[in-house]
C-alpha positions in Angstrom: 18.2 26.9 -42.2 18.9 23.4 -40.9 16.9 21.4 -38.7 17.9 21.3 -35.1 18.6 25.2 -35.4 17.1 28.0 -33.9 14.4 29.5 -35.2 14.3 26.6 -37.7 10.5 25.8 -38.7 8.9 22.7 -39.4 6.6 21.9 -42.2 5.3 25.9 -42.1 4.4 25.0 -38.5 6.1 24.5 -35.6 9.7 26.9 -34.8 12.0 25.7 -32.9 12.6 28.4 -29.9 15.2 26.8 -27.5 17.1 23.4 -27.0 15.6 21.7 -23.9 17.6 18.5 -23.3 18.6 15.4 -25.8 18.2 11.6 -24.9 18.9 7.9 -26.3 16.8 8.8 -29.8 16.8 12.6 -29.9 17.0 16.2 -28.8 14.3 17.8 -27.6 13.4 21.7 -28.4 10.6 24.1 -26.7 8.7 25.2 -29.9 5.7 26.9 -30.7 3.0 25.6 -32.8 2.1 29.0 -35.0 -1.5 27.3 -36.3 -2.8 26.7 -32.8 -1.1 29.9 -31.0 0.9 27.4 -28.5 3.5 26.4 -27.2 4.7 22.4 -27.6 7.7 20.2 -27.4 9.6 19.1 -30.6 11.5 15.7 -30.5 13.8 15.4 -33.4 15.3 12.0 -34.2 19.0 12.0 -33.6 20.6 9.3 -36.2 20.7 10.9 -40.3 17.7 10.7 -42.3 18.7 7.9 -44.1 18.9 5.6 -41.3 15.5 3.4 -41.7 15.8 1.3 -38.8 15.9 4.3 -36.6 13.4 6.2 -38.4 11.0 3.3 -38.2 11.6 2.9 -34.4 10.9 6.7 -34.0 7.8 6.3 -36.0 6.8 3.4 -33.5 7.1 5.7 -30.5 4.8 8.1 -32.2 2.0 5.5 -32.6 2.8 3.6 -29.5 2.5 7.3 -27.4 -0.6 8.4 -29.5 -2.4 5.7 -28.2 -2.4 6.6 -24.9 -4.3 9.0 -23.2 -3.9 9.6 -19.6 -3.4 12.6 -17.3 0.3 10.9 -16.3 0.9 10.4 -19.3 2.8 13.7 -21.7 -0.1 14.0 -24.8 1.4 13.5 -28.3 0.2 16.1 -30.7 1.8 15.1 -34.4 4.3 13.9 -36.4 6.0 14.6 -39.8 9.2 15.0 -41.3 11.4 17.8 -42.0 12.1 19.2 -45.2 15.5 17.3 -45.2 14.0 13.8 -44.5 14.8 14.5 -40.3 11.1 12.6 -38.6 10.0 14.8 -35.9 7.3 14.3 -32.9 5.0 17.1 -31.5 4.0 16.9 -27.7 2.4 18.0 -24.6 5.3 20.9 -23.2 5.6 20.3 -19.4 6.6 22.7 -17.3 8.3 22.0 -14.6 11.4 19.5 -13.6 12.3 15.6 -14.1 12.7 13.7 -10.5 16.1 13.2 -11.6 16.4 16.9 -11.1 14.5 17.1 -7.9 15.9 13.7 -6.2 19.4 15.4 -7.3 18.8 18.8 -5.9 17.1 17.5 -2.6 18.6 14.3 -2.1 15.9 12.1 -0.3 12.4 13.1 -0.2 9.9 13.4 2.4 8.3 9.6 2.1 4.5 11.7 1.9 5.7 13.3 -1.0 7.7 9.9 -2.4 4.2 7.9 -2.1 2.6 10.6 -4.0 4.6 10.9 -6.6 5.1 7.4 -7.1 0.8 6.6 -7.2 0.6 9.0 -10.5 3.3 7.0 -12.3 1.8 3.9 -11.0 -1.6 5.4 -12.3 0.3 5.9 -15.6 1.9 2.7 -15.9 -1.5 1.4 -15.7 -3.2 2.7 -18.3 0.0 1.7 -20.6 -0.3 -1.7 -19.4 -4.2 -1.7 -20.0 -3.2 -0.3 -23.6 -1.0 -3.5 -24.1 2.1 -1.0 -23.8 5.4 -1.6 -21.9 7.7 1.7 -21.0 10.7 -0.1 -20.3 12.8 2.5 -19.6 10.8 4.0 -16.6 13.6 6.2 -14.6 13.5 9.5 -12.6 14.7 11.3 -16.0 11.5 10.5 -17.7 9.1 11.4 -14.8 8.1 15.2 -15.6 6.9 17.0 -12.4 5.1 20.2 -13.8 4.5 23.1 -12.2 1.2 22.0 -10.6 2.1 18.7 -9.4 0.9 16.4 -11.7 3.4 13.6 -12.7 4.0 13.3 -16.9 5.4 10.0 -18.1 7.3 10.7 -21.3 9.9 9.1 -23.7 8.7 5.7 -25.3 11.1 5.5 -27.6 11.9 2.0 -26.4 8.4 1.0 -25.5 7.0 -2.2 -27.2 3.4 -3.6 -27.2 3.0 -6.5 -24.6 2.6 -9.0 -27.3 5.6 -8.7 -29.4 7.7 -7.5 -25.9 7.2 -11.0 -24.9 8.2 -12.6 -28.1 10.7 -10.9 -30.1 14.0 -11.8 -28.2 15.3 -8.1 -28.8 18.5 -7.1 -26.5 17.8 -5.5 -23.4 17.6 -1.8 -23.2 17.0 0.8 -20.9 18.8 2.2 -18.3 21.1 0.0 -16.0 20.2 1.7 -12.8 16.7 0.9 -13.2 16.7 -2.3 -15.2 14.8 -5.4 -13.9 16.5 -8.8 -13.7 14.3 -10.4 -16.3 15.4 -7.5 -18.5 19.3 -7.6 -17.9 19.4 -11.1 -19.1 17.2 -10.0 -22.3 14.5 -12.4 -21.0 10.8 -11.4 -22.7 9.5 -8.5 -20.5 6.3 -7.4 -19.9 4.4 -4.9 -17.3 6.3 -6.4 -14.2 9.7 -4.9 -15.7 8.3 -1.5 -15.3 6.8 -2.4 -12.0 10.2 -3.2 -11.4 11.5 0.2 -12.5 9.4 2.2 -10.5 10.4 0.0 -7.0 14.1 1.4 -8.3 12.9 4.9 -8.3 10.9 5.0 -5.4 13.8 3.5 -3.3 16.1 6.3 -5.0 13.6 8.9 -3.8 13.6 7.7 0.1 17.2 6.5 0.0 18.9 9.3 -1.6 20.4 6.5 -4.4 19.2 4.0 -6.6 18.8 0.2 -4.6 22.7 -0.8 -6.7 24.5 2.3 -7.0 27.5 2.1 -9.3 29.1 3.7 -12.5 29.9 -0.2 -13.1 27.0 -1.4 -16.2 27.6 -4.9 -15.8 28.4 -4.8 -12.3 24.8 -3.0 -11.7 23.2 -5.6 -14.1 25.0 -8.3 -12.1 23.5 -7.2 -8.9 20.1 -6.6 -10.1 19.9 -10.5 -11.0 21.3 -11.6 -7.9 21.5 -9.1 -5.0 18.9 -7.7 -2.6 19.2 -4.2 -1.8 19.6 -2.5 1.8 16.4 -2.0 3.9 15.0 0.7 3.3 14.1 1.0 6.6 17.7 0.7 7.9 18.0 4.1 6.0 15.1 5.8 6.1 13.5 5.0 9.9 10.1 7.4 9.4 9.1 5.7 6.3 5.8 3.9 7.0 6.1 -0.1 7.3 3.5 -0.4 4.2 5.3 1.7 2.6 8.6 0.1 2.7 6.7 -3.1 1.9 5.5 -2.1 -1.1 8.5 -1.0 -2.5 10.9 -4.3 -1.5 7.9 -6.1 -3.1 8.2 -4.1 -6.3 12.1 -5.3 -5.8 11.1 -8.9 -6.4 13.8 -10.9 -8.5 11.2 -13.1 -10.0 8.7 -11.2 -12.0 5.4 -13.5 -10.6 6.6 -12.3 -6.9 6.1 -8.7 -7.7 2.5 -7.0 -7.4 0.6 -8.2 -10.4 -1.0 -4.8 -11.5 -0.1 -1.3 -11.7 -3.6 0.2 -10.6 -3.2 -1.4 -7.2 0.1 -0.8 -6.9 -1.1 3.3 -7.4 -3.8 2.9 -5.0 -2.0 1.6 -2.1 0.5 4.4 -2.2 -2.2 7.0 -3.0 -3.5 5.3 0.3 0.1 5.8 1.8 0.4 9.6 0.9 -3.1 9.9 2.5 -2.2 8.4 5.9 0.4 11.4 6.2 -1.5 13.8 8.2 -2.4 10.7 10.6 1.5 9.4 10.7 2.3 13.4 11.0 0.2 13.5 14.4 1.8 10.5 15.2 5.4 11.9 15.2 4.4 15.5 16.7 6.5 15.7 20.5 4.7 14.5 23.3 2.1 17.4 25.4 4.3 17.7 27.7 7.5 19.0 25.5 6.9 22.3 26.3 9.9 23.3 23.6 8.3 22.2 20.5 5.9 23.9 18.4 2.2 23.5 19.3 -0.4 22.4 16.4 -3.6 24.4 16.4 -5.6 21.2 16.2 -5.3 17.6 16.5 -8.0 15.9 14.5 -8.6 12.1 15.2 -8.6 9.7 12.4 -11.8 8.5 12.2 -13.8 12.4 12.9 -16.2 12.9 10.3 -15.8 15.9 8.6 -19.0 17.2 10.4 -17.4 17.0 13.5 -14.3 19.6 12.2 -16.5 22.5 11.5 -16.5 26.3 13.7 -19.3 27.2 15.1 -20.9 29.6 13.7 -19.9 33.5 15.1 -22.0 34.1 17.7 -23.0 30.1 18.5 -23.2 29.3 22.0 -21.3 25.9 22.7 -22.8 23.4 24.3 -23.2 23.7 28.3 -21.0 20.3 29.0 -18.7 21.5 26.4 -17.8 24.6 28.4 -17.6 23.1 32.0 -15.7 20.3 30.3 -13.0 23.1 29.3 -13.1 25.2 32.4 -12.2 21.5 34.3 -9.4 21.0 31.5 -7.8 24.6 31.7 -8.1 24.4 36.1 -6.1 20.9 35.8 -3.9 22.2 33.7 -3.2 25.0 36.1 -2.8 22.9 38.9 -0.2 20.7 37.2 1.8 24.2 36.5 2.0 25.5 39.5 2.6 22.2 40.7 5.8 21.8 38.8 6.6 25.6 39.9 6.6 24.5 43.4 8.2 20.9 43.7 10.1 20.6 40.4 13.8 20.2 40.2 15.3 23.7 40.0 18.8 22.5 39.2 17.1 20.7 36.1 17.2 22.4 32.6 13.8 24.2 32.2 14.0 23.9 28.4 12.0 21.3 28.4 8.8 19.4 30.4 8.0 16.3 31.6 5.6 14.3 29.0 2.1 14.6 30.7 -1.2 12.2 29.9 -3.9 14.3 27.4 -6.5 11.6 28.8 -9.1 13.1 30.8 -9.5 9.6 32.3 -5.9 9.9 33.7 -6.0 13.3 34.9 -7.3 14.4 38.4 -10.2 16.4 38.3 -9.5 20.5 39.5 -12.3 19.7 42.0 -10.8 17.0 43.5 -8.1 19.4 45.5 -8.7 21.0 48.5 -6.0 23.5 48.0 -5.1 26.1 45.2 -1.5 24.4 45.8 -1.5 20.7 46.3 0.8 19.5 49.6 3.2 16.7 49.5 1.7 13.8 50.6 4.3 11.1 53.3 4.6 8.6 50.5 4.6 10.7 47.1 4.1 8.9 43.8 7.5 10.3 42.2 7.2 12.8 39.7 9.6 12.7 37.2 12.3 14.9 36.4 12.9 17.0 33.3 15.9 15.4 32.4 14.3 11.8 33.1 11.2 13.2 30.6 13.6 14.4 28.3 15.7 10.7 28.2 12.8 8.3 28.4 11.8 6.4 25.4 14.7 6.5 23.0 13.1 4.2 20.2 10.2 7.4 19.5 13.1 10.1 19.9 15.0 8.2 17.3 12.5 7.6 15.0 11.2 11.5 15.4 15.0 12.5 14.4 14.3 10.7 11.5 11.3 12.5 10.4 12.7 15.5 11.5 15.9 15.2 9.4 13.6 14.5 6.5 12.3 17.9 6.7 15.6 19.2 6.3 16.5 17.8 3.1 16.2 21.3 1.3 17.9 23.2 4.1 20.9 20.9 3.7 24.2 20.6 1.6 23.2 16.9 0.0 26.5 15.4 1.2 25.9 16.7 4.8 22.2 15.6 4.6 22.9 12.5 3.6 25.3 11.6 6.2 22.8 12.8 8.8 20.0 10.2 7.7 22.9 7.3 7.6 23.9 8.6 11.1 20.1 8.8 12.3 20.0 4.8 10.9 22.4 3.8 13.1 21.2 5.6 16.2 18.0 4.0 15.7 19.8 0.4 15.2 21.9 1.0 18.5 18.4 1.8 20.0 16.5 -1.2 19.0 19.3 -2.8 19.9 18.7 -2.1 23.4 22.5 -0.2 23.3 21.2 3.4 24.4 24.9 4.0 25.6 25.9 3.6 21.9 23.3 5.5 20.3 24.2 8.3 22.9 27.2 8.3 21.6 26.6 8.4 18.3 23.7 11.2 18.8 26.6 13.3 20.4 28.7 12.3 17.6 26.1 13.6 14.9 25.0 16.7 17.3 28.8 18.5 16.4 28.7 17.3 13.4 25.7 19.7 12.5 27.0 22.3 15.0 29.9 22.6 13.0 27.8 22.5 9.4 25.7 25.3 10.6 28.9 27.2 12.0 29.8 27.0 8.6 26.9 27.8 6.7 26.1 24.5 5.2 22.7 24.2 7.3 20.9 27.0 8.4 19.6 24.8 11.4 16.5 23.8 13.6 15.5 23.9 17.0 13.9 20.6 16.7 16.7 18.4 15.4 19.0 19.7 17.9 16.8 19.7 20.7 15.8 16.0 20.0 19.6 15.2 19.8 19.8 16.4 22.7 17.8 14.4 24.6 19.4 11.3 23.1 22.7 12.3 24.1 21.1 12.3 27.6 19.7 8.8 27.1 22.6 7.1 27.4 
């Protein structure tokens, strides 16, 4: 039986059980490793056994892998040669999916989820890099998710050590998309290439594309050397500042501009991905939007752990505690029936007017005379649902954003995708001070995903709507 066959076995080892994908040096199998009771992956080398320029690079990637050890980074188990001369590698079988596959099947990712990703790749670049190690073809393709989260860095088959990477004048490889400028002009590369890499795919996880998209090689290449890509910011409005930072500095041209090391590059966006609860709070409707769904608890940024926990069954809370609750829940009350008595009636009652959570702005229940307050001469104006609902266009913008990026699984790509570009530019009209044109364009975008969901390319959400909505109304 020959190699690269089913059920073909390796040196009385390791079968061969099922073709999982092929790359730039080989094809990959799921096998199973018979002496340890296992299951691994098998790399077999592509080219014919007598090619000894491609055996010898194969062999490199063996040694160059083997010397790494890192939880980022997919574990090599052996290597050896085939009974016909064919050099195969043994390693680390990750299940799960490539963020090719995910960024493909989702389009852009939640930028939480992006920052996350993107710190355990980071994390494995930098143990490489400490290892004297350069990936030089870091790309979604080669970033395993498993099945548990973890990020596996695999394939260096075109990795070279630091020291001869600098020195060897060898053409540039890798793959175009993701190829720093340094490396299309088949400069000496070294760490920052990869840094490079991994600003391309962490741009191509919030955009929806890589920073050049194009079929064109040299055209990409050409643009890589000396074109900036879009803001990422113009695309994707929720993504945190820092973040967006951090990845257009990753986009440097020159190699010294870019961050100088991988472990603070994985830091920072572990940092990122662990402001997302915070930015989350940040981005939930206003009290008043009586419409959205309410969170259970809001926890402040800087309360101690301590401060989060139940009391106890059967705990009595603190005297203050409960007065201070009673005078929250009467004012509360007040403002209700307040609104049930003097509000707008012709107004739509789907949503509220935004109302102040600060006791310090809030009129104490004691401070009324009456169950029902009376209007006073000279009333301070109270405004109007629809006023509520239009006022402050540049937070309803950016929470469409962030709304819309919850959608990204519930959405045809194509239709996604043109709902984030559309978002961008009703956030551009708005901090352009032209609410009349965002209007427009929310109303615009609004029957675009009536119709989608009419026919059964989005399976919809109150929130997205409702928020459309009230920037239709701002205008």
């Amino acid at each position: 039986m020959g190699v690269g066959v089913k059920g073909a076995m390796l040196v009385d080892r390791y079968s061969l059980v099922e073709p999982l994908g092929s790359g730039g040096m080989g094809q990959v199998w799921r096998g199973w490793d018979s002496a340890l009771g296992r299951e691994v992956a098998v790399k077999l080398l592509a080219a014919s056994p007598g090619d000894e320029g491609a055996a010898e690079r194969f062999r490199y990637e063996a040694h160059t892998a083997a010397r790494l050890t890192h939880a980022n980074i997919a574990a090599i188990y052996d290597f050896g040669h085939a009974a016909d001369g064919h050099p195969f590698l043994v390693m680390e079988l990750v299940r799960g999916r490539s963020l090719a596959e995910i960024r493909a099947a989702q389009g852009q990712l939640a930028w939480e989820r992006a920052a996350d990703l993107g710190a355990q790749a980071a994390s494995a670049l930098a143990a490489a890099h400490a290892a004297g190690v350069v990936h030089r073809d870091i790309k979604p393709a080669n970033l395993l998710l498993s099945d548990d989260g973890v990020v596996k860095v695999v394939d260096f088959g075109i990795a070279q050590l630091a020291e001869h990477a600098a020195a060897d004048g060898s053409p540039a490889l890798g793959t175009a998309a993701y190829t720093a400028p340094e490396q299309a002009l088949r400069h000496p590369v070294g760490p920052a290439a990869d840094l490079y890499a991994l600003g391309c795919v962490l741009y191509e996880l919030l955009a929806g594309q890589p920073p050049f998209p194009s079929q064109d090689i040299a055209g990409v290449l050409y643009r890589h050397v000396h074109d900036h890509p879009a803001p990422l910011d113009g695309i994707r409005p929720d993504v945190p500042p820092l973040l967006v930072r951090t990845v257009h500095a990753l986009l440097a041209k020159n190699p010294a501009d870019r961050p100088g090391d991988a472990a603070d590059i994985s830091r920072q966006l572990a940092a990122v991905a662990a402001e997302a609860p915070a930015q989350a709070t940040r981005l939930l409707p206003p009290v008043g939007d009586a419409t959205a769904p309410l969170p259970s608890i809001s926890v402040a940024a800087d309360e101690s752990p301590l401060s989060r926990r139940r009391p106890r069954q059967g705990a009595r809370l603190p005297l203050p505690l409960v007065l201070g609750g009673l005078v929250a829940v009467g004012a509360a009350l007040l403002t209700v029936l307040f609104l049930l008595a003097y509000g707008d009636s012709s107004e739509d009652t789907t949503t509220s007017p935004a109302s102040s959570a600060s006791p310090a702005t809030s009129e104490p229940a004691s401070s009324s005379s009456s169950p029902v307050p009376t209007r006073s001469p000279t009333p301070t104006p109270t405004p109007s649902v629809k006023q509520a609902a239009t006022q402050d266009p540049a937070t309803l913008a950016r929470r469409l954003s962030a709304a819309l990026a919850a959608q990204s699984g519930s959405m045809e790509p194509d239709l996604y995708r043109d709902a984030q570009k559309k978002a961008a530019e009703i956030n551009k009209k708005v901090q352009a001070g032209d609410t009349a044109k965002a209007a427009d364009k929310a109303r615009d975008l609004r029957q675009r995903l009536a119709d989608a969901r009419q026919k059964g390319q989005w399976s919809g959400d109150s929130q997205v709507m409702r928020l459309l909505n009230q920037l239709a109304a701002s205008g």
